[in-house]
N, C-alpha and C positions, 0 to 999 in steps of 0.2 A: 326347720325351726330356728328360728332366728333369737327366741328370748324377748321379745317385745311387749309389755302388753299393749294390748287396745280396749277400746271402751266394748269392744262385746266380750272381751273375757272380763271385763266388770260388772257386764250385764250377766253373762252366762252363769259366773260366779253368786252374786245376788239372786238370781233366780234358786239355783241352788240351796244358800242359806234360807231362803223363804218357806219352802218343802220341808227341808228337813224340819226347822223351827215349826212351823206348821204341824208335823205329825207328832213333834213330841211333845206339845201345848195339847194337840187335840188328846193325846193316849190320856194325859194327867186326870180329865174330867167326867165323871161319870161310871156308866158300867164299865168301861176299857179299863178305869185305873181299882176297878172292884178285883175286875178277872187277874188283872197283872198284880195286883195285893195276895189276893188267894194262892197266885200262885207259885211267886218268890215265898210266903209262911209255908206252902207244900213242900218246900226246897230249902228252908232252910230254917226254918222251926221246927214247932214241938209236935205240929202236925205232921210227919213225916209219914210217908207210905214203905220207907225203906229199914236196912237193918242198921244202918246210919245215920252221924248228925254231925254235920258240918261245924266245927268252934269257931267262931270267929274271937 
């Protein structure tokens, strides 16, 4: 390793940020962002299934 970049660790990297960005735009919309709502209030709301509750 020499420490250089080159233009495919700028591609590589941009591809990269694309995916990720990508999955976390798609989880916001729809049922994905119903399930992941329900399930952080299961986890840290009133709805709890435990003998616990988280303070924030």
């Amino acid at each position: 390793m020499t420490g250089k970049v080159t233009v495919q660790n700028w591609i590589g990297t941009g591809i990269e940020l694309v995916v990720f960005i990508g999955i976390a735009v798609w989880m916001m919309f729809g049922q994905r962002r119903q399930v992941m709502e329900r399930h952080v209030n299961r986890l840290t709301g009133e709805h709890q299934r435990f003998d616990f509750m988280i303070q924030y």
